[in-house]
C-alpha positions as CSV (number, residue, x, y, z in Angstrom):
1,X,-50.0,-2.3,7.2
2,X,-47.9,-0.7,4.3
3,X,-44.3,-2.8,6.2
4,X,-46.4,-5.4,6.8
5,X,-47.3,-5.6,3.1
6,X,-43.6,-4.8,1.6
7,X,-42.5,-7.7,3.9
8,X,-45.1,-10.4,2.4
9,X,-43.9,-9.2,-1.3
10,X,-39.9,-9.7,-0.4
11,X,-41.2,-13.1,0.5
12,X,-42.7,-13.6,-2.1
13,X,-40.8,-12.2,-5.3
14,X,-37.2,-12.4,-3.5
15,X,-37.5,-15.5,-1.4
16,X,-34.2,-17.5,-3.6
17,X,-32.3,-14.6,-4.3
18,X,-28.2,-16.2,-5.0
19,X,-26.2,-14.1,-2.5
20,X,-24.2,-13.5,-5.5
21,X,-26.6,-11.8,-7.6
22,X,-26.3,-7.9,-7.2
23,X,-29.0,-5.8,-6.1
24,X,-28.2,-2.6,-7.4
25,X,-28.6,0.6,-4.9
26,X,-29.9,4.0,-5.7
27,X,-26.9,4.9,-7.0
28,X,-26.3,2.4,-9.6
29,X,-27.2,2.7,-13.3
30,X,-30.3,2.9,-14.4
31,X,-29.9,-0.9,-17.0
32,X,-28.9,-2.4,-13.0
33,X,-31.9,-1.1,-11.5
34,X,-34.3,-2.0,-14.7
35,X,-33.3,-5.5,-14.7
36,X,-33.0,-6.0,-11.0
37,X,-37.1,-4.6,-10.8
38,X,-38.2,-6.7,-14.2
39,X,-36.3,-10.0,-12.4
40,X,-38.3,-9.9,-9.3
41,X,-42.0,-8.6,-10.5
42,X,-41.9,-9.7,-14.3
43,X,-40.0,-12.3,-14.6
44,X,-40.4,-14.1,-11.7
45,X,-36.5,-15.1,-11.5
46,X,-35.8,-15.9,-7.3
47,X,-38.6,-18.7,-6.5
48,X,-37.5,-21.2,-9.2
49,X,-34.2,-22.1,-9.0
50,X,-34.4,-22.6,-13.1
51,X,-34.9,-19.2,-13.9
52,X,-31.6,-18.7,-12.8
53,X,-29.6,-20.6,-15.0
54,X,-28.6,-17.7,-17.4
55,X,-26.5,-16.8,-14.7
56,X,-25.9,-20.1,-12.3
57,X,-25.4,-22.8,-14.2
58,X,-21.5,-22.3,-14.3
59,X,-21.0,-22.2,-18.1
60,X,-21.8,-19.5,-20.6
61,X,-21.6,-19.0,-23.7
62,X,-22.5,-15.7,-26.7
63,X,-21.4,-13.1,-28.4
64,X,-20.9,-9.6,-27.1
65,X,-20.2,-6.8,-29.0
66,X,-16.4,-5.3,-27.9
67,X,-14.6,-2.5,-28.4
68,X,-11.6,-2.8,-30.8
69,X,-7.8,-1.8,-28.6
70,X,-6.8,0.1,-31.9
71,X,-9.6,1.1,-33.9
72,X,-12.4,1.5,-31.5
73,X,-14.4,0.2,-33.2
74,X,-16.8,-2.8,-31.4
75,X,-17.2,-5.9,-33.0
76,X,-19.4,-9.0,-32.2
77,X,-17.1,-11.8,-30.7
78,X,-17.3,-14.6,-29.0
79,X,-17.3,-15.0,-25.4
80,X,-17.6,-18.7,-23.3
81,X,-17.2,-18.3,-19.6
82,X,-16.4,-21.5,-17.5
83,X,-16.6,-22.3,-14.1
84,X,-14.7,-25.4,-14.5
85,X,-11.1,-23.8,-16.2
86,X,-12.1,-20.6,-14.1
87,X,-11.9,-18.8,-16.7
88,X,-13.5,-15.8,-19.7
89,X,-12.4,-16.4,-22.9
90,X,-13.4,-14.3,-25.8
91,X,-12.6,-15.6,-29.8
92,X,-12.0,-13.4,-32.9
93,X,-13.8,-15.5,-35.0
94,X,-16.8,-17.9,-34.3
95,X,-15.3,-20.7,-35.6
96,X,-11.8,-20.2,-34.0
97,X,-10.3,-22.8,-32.2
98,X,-7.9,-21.0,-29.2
99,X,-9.2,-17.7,-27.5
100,X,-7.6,-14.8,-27.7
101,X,-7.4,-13.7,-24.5
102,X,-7.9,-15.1,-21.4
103,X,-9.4,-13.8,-18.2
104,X,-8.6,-16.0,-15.2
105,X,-11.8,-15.3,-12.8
106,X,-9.6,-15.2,-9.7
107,X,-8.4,-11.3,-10.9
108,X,-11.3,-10.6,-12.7
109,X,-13.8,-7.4,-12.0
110,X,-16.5,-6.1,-13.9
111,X,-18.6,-3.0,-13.5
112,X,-21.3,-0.9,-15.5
113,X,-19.7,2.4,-17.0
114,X,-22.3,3.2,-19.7
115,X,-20.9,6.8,-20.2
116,X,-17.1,6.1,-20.7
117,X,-18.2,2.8,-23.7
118,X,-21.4,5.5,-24.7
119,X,-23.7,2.8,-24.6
120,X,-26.4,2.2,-21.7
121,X,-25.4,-1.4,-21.7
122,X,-21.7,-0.9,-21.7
123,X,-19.7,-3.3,-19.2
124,X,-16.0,-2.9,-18.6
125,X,-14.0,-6.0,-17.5
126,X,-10.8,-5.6,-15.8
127,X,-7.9,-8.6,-15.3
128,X,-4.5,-9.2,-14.9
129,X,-2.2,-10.2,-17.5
130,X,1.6,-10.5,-16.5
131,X,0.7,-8.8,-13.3
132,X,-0.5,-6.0,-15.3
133,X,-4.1,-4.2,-16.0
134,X,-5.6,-4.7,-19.1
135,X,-9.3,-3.7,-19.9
136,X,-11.9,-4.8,-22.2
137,X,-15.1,-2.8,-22.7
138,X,-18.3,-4.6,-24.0
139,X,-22.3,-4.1,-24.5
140,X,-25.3,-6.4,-25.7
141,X,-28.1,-4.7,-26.8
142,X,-30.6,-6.8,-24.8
143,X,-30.7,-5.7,-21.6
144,X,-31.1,-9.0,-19.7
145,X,-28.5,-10.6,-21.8
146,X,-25.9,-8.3,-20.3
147,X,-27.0,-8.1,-16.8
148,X,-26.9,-11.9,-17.1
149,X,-23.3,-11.9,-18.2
150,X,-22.4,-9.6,-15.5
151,X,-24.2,-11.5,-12.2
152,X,-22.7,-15.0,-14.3
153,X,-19.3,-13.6,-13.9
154,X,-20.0,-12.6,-10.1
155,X,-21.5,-16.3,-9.7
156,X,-18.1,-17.6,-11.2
157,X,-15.9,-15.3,-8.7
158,X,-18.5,-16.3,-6.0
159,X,-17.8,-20.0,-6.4
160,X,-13.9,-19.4,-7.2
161,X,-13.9,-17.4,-3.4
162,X,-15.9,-20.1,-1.7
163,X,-13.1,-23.0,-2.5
164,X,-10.1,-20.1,-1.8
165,X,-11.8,-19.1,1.5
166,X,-13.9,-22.0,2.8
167,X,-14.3,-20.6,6.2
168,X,-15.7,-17.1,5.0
169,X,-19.1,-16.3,5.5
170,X,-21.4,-15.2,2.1
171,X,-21.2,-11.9,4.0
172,X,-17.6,-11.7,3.9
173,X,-17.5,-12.8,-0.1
174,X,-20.0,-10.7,-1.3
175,X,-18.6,-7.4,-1.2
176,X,-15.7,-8.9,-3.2
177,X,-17.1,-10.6,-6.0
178,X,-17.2,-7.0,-8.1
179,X,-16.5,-3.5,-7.2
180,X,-16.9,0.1,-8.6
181,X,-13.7,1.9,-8.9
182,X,-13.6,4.4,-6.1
183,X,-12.4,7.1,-8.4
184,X,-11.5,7.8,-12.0
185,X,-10.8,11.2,-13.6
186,X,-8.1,13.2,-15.3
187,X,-4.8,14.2,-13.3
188,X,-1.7,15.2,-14.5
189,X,1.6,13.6,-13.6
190,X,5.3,13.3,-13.8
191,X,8.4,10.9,-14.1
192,X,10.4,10.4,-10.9
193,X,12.9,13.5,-12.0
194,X,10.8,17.0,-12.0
195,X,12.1,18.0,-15.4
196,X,10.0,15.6,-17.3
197,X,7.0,17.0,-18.8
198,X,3.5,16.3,-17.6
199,X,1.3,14.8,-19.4
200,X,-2.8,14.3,-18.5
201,X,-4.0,10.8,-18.3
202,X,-6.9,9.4,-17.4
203,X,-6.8,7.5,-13.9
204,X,-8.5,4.8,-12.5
205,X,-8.9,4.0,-8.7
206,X,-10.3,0.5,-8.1
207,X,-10.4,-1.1,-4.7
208,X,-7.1,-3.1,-5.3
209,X,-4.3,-1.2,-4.2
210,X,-3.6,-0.4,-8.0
211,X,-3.7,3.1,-9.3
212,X,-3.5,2.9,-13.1
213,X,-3.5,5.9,-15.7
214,X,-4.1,5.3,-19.2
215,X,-6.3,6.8,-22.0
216,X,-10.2,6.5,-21.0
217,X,-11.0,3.8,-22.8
218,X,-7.9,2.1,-23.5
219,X,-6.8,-1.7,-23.1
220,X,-3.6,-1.2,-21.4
221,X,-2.7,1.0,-18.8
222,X,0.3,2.8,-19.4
223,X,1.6,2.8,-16.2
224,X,0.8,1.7,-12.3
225,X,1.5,2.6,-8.8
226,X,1.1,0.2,-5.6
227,X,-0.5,1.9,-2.9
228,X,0.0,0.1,0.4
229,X,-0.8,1.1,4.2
230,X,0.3,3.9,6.5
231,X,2.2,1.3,8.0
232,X,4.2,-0.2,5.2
233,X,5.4,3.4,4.6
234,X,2.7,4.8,1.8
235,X,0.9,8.4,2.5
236,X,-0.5,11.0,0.2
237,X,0.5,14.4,0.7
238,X,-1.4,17.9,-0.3
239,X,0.4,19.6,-2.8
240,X,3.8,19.3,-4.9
241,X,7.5,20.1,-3.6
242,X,8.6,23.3,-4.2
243,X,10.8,22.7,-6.8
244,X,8.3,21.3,-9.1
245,X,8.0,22.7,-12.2
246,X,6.1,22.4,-15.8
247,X,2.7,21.3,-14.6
248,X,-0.9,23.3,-15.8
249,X,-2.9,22.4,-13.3
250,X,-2.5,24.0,-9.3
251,X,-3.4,21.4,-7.6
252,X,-1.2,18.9,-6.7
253,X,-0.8,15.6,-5.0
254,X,2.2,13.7,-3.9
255,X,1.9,9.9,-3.2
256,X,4.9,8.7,-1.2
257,X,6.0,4.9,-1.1
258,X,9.2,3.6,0.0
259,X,10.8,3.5,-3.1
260,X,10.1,6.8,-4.7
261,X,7.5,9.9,-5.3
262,X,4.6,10.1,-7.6
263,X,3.4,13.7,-8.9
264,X,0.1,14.5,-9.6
265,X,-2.1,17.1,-10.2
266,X,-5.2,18.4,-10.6
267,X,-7.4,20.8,-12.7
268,X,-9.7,21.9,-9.4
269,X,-9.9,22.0,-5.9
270,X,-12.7,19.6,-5.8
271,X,-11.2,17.0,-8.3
272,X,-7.8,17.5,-5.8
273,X,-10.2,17.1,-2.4
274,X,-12.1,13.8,-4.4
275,X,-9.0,12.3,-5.0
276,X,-7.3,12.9,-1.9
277,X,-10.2,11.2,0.2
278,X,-9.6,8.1,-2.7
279,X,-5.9,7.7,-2.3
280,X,-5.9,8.4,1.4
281,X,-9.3,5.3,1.6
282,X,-6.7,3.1,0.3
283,X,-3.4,4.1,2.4
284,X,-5.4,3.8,6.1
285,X,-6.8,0.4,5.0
286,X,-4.7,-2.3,6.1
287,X,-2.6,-4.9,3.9
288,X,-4.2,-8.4,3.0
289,X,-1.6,-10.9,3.3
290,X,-1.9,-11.6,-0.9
291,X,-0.9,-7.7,-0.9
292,X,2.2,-8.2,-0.2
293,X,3.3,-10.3,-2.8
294,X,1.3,-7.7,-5.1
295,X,3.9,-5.4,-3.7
296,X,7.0,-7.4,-4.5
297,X,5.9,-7.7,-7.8
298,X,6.1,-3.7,-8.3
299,X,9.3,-3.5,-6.2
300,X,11.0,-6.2,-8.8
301,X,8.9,-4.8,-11.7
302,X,11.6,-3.8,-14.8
């Protein structure tokens, strides 16, 4: 009786649920898992199809508040998302007249990381600019409003894959319209000759074949590695040549790519074993074909 029952509400309250919009897991933040409850049961979001237009009408416009690159200091600013240019923009001023940046939805991600921006609302949005990473962080204080931004960008990427890819299932888009980085933490590392110092950064993982270090909430990353597939010549080793020298922390971690070596280590056995599993995710997953040219970028890069 009790399936039976949970079956009749799932008809009932999630009957017109987009395929883009994300339903959060148990592992998700709590703001995901507020909204995603409050959507079905309170607000009654999934049988009218105009309830949804916060987030799938293709155009968005309002001010978030976002975290200065210098100062760090967060400021309201203006943000208009459009299907039609594929595009986020965000202003400095209300009244201005070009954007200052702009985030092309085609490398665009965005995930929830309320404890690195120290808000419970706090969104970070990762692009490309110049082939490179750049980060912005940002929070509304509503709620909704946020969670809206974030399944409006997912609708934008959704659309933007469904032209790209027109033979791919919604199954086979899904999983690609955002993703949580599959590790981020503090390693240490080291130039390409041993007797450069080491110097802690903060490292992010995402499910690109990126690995970025920079400080934890800056803009830029300071610096970035390709990580391709066994088969294009990448691994990760356990441990650092003998020869290393100057690091703190025992326990290192050697990513090998055709080109060169990358040193890193870490402050515990567990951060080490975490990391390892990451890197090694990443290294026995094969190339997409738009990898590749990814990878010729970093070969050519100055």
């Amino acid at each position: 009786m009790a399936s039976r029952g949970n079956a009749v509400a799932r008809a009932m309250f999630q009957s017109k649920v987009p395929p883009f919009y994300y339903r959060p897991s148990a592992s998700d933040c709590q703001l995901l898992r507020e909204q995603w409850i409050r959507a079905k049961y309170e607000r009654q979001e999934f049988p009218p199809p105009e309830r949804q237009e916060p987030y799938s009408a293709g155009y968005r416009e309002g001010f978030l508040w976002k975290r200065g690159r210098d100062n760090g200091q967060f400021l309201s600013r203006k943000f208009v998302l459009t299907e039609r240019e594929g595009a986020l923009k965000y202003f400095n001023r209300s009244d201005a007249k070009e954007p200052k940046a702009i985030m092309k939805i085609e490398h665009l991600n965005a995930t929830f990381q309320p404890a690195k921006i120290g808000h419970p609302h706090g969104l970070q949005v990762t692009y490309l600019k110049d082939n490179s990473t750049r980060n912005i962080f940002v929070y509304h204080e509503d709620g909704k409003e946020i969670v809206d931004w974030f399944n409006a960008l997912r609708a934008a990427r959704f659309h933007y894959l469904q032209v790209a890819f027109p033979g791919a299932s919604d199954a086979d888009l899904v999983p690609k319209l955002s993703r949580n980085y599959l590790q981020e933490g503090y390693m240490e590392k080291t130039g390409p000759k041993v007797s450069l110092s080491w110097s802690p950064g903060c490292r992010g993982l995402p499910p690109r074949s990126r690995l970025a270090w920079c400080p934890l909430q800056d803009a830029f990353a300071r610096g970035e590695v390709f990580i391709g597939s066994r088969e294009s010549g990448y691994t990760v080793l356990d441990g650092l040549p003998p020869s290393t020298q100057g690091h703190h922390w025992p326990h290192g971690i050697t990513i090998v790519t055709p080109e060169r070596r990358f040193l890193l280590a870490c402050e515990t056995e567990s951060e080490q074993r975490a990391w390892m599993e990451a890197l090694r995710t990443v290294v026995d997953r094969p190339m997409l074909p738009q990898e590749y040219a990814v990878e010729a970028h970093f070969k050519h890069k100055p």
